[in-house]
Each structure stands twice: as C-alpha cells, then as structure tokens.
N, CA, C and O atoms as a GROMACS GRO file, in nm:
protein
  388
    1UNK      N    1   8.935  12.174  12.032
    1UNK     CA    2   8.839  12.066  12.024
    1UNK      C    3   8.758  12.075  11.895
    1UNK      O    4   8.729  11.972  11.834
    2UNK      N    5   8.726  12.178  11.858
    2UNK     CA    6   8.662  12.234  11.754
    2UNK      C    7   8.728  12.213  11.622
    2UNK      O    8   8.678  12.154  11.527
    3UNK      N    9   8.852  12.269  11.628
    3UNK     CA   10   8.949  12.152  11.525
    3UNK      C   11   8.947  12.058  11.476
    3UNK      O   12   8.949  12.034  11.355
    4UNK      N   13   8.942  11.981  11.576
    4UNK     CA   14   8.989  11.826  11.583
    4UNK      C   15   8.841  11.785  11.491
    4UNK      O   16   8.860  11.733  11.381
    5UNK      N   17   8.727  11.804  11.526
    5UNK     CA   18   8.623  11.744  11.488
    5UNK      C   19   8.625  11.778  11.346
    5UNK      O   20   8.596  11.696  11.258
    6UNK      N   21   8.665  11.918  11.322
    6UNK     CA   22   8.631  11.978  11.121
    6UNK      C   23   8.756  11.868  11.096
    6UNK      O   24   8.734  11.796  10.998
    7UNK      N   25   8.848  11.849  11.146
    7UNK     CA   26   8.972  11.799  11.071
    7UNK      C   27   8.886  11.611  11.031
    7UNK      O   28   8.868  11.560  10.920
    8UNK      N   29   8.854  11.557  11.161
    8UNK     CA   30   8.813  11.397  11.134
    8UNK      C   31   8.638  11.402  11.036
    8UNK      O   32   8.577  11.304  10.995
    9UNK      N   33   8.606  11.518  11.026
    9UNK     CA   34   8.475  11.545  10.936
    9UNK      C   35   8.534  11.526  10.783
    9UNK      O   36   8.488  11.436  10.712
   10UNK      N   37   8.633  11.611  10.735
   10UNK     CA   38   8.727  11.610  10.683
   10UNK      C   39   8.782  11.500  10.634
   10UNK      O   40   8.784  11.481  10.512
   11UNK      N   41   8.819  11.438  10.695
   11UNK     CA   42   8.921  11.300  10.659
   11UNK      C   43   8.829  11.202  10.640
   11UNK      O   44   8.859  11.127  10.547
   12UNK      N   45   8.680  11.163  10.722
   12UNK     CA   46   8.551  11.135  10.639
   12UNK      C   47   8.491  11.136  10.505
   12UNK      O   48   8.445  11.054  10.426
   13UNK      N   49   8.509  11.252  10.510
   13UNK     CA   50   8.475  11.296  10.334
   13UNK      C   51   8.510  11.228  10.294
   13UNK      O   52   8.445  11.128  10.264
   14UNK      N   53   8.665  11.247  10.263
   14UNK     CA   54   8.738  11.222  10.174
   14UNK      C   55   8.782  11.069  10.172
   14UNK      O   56   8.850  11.008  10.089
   15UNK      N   57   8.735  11.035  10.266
   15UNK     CA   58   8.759  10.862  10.306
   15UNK      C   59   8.593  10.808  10.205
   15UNK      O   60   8.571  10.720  10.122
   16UNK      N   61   8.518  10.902  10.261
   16UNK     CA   62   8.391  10.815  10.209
   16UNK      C   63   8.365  10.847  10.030
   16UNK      O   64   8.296  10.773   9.959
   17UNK      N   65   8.454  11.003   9.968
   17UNK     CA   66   8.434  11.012   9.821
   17UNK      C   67   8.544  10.871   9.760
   17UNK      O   68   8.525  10.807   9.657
   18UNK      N   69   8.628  10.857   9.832
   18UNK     CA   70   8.759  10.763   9.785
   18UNK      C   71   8.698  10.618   9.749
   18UNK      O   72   8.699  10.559   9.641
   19UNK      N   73   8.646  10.581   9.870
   19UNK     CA   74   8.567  10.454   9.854
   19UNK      C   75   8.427  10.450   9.778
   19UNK      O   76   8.375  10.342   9.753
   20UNK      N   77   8.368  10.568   9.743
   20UNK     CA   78   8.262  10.580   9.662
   20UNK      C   79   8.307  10.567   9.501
   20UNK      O   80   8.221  10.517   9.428
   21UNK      N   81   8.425  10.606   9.442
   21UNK     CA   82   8.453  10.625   9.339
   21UNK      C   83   8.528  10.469   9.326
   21UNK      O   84   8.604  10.463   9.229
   22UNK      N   85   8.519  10.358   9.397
   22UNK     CA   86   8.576  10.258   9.405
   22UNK      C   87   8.475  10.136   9.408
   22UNK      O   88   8.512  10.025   9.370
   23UNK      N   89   8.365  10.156   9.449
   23UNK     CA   90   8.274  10.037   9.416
   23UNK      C   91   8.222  10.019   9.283
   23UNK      O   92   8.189   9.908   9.242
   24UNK      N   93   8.215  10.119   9.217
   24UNK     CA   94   8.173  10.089   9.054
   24UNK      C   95   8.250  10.118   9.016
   24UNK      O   96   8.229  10.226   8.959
   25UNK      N   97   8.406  10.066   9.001
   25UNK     CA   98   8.496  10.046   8.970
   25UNK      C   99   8.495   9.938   8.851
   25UNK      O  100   8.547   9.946   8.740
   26UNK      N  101   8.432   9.849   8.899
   26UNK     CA  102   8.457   9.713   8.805
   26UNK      C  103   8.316   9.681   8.720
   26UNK      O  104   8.211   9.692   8.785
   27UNK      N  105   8.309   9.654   8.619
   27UNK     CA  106   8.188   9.569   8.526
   27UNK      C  107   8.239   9.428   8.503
   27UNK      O  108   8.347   9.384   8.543
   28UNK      N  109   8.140   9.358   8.429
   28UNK     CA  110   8.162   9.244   8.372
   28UNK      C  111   8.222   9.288   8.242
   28UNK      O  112   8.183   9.402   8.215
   29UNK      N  113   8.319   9.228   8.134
   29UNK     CA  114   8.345   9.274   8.016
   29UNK      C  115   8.238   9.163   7.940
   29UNK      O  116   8.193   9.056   7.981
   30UNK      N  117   8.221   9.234   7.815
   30UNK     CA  118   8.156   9.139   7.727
   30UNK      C  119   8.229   9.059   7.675
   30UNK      O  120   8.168   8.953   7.656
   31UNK      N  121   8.334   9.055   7.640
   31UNK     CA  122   8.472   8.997   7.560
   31UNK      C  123   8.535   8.929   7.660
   31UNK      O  124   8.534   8.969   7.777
   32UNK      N  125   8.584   8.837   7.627
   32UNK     CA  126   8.642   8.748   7.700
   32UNK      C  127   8.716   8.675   7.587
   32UNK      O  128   8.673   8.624   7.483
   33UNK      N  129   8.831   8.685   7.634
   33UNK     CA  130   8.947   8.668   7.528
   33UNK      C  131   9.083   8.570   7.671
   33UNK      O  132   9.133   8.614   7.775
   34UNK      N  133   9.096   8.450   7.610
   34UNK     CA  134   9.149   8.317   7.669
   34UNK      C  135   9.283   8.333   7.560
   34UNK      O  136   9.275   8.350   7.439
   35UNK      N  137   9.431   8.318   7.658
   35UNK     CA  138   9.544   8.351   7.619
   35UNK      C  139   9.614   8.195   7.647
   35UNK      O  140   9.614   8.141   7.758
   36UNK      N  141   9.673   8.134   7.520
   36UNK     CA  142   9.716   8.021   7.565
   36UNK      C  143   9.905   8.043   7.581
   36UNK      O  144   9.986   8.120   7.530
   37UNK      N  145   9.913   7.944   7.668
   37UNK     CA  146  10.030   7.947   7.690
   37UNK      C  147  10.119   7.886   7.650
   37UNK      O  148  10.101   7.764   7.658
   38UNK      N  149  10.211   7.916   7.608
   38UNK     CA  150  10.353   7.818   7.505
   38UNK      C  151  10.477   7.834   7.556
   38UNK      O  152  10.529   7.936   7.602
   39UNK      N  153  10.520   7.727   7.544
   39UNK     CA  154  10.681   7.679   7.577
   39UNK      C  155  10.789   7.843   7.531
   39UNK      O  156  10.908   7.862   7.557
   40UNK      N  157  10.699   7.927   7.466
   40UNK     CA  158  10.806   8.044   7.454
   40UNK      C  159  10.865   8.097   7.599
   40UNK      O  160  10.968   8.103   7.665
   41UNK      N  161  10.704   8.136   7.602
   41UNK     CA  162  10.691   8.242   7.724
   41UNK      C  163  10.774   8.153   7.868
   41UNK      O  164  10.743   8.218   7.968
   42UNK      N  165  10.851   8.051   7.903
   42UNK     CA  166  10.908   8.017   7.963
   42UNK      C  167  11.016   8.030   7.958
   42UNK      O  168  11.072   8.042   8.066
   43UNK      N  169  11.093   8.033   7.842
   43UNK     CA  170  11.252   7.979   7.806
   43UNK      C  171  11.325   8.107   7.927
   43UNK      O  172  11.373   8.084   8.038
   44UNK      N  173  11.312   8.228   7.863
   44UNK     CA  174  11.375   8.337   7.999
   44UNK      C  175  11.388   8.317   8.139
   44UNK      O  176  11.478   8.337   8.219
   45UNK      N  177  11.262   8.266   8.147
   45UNK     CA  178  11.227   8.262   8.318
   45UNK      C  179  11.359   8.142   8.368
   45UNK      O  180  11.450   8.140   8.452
   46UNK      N  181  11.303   8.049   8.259
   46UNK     CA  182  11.400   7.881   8.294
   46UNK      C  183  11.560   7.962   8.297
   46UNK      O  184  11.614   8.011   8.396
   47UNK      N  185  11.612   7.958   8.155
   47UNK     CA  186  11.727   8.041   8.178
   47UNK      C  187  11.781   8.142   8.318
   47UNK      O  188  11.895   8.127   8.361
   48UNK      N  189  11.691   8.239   8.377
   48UNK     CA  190  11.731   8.266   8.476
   48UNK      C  191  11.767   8.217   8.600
   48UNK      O  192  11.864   8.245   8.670
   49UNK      N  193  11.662   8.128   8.622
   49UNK     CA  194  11.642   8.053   8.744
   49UNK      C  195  11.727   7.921   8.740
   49UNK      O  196  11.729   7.854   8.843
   50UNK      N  197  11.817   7.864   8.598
   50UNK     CA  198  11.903   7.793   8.620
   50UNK      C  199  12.044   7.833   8.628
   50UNK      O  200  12.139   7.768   8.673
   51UNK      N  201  12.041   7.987   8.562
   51UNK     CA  202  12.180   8.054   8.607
   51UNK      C  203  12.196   8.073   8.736
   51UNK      O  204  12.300   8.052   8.798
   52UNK      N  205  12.095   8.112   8.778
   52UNK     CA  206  12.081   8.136   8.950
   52UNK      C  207  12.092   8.022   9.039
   52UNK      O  208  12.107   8.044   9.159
   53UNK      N  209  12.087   7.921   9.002
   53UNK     CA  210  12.079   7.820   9.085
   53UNK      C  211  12.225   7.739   8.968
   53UNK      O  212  12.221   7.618   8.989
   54UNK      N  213  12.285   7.756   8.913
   54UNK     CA  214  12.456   7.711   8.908
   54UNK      C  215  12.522   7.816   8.963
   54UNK      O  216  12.634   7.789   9.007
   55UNK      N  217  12.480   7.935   8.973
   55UNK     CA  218  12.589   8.022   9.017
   55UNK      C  219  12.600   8.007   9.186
   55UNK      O  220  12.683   8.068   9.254
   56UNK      N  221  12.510   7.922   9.234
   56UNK     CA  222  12.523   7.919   9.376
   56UNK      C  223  12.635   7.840   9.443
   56UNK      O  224  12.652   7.718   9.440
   57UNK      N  225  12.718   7.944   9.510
   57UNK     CA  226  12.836   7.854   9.550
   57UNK      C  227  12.978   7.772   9.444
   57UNK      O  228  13.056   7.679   9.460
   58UNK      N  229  12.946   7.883   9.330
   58UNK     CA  230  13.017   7.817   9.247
   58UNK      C  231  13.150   7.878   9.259
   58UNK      O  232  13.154   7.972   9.338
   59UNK      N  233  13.261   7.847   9.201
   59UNK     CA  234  13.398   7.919   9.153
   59UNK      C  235  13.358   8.013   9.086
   59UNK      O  236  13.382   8.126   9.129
   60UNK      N  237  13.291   8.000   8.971
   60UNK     CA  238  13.267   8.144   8.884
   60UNK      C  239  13.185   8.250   8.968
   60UNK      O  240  13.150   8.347   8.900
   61UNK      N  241  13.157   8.252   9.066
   61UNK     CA  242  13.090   8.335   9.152
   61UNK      C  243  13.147   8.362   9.299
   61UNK      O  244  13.085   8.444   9.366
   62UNK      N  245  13.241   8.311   9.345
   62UNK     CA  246  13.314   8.379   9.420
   62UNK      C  247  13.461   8.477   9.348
   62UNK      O  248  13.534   8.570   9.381
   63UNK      N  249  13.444   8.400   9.254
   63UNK     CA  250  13.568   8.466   9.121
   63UNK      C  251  13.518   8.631   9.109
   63UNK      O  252  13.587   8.728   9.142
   64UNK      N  253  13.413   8.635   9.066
   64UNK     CA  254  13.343   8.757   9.046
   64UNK      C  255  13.316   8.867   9.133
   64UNK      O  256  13.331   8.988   9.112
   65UNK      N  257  13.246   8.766   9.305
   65UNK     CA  258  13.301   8.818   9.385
   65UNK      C  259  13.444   8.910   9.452
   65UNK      O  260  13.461   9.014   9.516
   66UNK      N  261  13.494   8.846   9.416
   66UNK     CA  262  13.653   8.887   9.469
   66UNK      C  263  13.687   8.980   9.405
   66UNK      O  264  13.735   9.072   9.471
   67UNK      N  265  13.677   9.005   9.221
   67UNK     CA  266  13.739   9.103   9.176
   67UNK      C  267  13.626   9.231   9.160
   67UNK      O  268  13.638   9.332   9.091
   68UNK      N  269  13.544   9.202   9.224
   68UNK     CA  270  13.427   9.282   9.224
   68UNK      C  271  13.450   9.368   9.344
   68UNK      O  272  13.406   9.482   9.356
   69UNK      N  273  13.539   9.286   9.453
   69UNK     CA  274  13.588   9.392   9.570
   69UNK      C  275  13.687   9.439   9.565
   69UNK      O  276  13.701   9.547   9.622
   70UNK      N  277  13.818   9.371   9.482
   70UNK     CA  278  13.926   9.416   9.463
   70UNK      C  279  13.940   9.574   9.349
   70UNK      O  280  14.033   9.650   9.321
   71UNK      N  281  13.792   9.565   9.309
   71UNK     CA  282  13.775   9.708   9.232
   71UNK      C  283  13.715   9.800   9.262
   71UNK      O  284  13.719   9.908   9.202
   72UNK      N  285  13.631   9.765   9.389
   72UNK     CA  286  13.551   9.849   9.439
   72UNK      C  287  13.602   9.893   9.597
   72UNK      O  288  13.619   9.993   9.668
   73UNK      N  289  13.610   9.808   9.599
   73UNK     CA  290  13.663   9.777   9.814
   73UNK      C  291  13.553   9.711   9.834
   73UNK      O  292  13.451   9.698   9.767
   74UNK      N  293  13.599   9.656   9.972
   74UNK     CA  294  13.497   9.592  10.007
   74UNK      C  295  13.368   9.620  10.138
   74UNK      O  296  13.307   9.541  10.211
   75UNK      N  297  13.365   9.797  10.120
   75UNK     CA  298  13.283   9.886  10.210
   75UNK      C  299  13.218   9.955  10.107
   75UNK      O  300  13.171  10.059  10.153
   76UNK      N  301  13.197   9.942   9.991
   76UNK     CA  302  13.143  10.012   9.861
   76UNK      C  303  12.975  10.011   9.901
   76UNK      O  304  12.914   9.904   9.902
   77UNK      N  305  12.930  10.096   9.924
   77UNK     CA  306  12.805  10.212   9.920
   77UNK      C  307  12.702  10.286   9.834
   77UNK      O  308  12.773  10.253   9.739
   78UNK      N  309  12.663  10.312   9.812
   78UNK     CA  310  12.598  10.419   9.743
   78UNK      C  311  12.434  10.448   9.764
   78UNK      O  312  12.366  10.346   9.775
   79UNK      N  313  12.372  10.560   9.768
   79UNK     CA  314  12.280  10.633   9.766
   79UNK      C  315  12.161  10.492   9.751
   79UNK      O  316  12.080  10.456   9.836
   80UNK      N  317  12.180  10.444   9.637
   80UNK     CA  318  12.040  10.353   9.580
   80UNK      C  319  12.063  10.252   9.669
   80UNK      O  320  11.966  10.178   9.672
   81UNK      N  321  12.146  10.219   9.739
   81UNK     CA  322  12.118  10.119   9.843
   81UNK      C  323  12.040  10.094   9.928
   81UNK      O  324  12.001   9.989   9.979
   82UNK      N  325  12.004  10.262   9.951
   82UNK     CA  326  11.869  10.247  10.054
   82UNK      C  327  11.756  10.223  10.006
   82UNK      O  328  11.674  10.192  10.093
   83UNK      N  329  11.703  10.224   9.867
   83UNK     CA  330  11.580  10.215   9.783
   83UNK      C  331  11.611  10.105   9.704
   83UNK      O  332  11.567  10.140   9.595
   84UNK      N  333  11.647  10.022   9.693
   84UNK     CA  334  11.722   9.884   9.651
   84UNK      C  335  11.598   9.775   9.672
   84UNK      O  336  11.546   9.708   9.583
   85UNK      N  337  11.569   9.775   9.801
   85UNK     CA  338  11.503   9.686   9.906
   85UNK      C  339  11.352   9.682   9.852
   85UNK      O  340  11.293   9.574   9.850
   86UNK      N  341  11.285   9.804   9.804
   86UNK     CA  342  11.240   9.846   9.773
   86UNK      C  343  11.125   9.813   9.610
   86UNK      O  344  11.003   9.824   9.593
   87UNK      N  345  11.238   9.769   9.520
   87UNK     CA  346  11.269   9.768   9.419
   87UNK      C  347  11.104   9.642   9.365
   87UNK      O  348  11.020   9.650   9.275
   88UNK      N  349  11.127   9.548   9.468
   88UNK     CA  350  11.019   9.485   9.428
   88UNK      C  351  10.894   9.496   9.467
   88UNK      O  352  10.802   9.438   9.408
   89UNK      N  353  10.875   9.576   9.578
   89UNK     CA  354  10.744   9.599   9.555
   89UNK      C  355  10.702   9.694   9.466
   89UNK      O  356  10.583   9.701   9.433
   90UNK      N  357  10.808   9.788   9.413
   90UNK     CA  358  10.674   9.841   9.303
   90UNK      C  359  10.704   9.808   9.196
   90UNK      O  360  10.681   9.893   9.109
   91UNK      N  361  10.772   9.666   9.146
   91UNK     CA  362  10.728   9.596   9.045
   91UNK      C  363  10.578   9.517   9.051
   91UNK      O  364  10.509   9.518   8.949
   92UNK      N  365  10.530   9.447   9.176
   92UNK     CA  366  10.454   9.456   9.229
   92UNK      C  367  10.333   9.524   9.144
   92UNK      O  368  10.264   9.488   9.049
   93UNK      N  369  10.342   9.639   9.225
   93UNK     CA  370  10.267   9.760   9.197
   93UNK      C  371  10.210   9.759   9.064
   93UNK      O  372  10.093   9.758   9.025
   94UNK      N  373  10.358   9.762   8.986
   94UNK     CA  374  10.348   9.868   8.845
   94UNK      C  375  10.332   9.757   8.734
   94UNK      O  376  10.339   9.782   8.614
   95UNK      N  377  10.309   9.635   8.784
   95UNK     CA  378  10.303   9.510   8.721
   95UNK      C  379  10.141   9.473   8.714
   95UNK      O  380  10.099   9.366   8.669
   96UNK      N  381  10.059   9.577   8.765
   96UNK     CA  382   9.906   9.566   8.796
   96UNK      C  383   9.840   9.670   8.656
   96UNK      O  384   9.728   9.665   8.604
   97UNK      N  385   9.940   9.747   8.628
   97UNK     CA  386   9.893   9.839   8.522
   97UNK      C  387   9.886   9.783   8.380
   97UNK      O  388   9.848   9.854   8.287
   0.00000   0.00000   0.00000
C-alpha cells in the first residue's frame, strides 16, 4: 500500500514538472514576418495528385500491377510492413519541427 502511494506521488511530480515547463512555453514574437504564396509552391503537389488520380483504374496500373507480382509473387512480405501504417503519423509529428 505504501508503494503504491510513493509510486502515484511520483508520477505527480513528474506530471506536474512536465506541465510546468510547458506553460511558458510560448511568447509573443516581435517579428512577424507574412510568407506569400505562389503558383510555385503548388506545381508538385498538382502533379502528384493528378498522377494519382489517372493512375486510378487505369491499364498502366494494373500493367504494373501484374508484373510487380509476377516478380515478386503475389504473398510478398517484409519486415517494414508492419511500420508502413505508421509512416504518416510521424510525418505528422516531424512536420511540427
């Protein structure tokens, strides 16, 4: 019983230094710097999202399909499959830095 209480005293602390080092986290900046946006910073995105949307259901994509199993099999596996799923949330994440 005596445990239990040092252990959740414990996990207190460290709950209440965590969130202490987190409220003055943020200031106002003095600088304020406004980023305009241009027809560049699109062209990639467009490009992707119209390859992706012709390749749907197309011949050139079941084409690819097929010899993509005929080289692999079509029970092909591997390790990163399980962390695959994954993949976007810590773009997510690492997209905050």
């Amino acid at each position: 019983m005596r445990n239990n209480i040092l252990t959740t005293r414990k996990l207190f602390i460290l709950f209440f230094t965590l969130m202490a080092s987190q409220m003055y986290g943020q200031s106002l900046d003095t600088i304020t710097r406004t980023r305009k946006l241009s027809y560049k910073s699109f062209i990639f995105p467009a490009l992707l999202t119209t390859g992706g949307i012709v390749m749907i259901n197309s011949d050139l994509s079941n084409t690819i399909q097929n010899q993509s199993n005929l080289l692999f099999g079509k029970n092909f596996k591997t390790g990163t499959d399980n962390f695959l799923p994954f993949v976007p949330i810590a773009q997510i994440y690492m997209g905050q830095f």
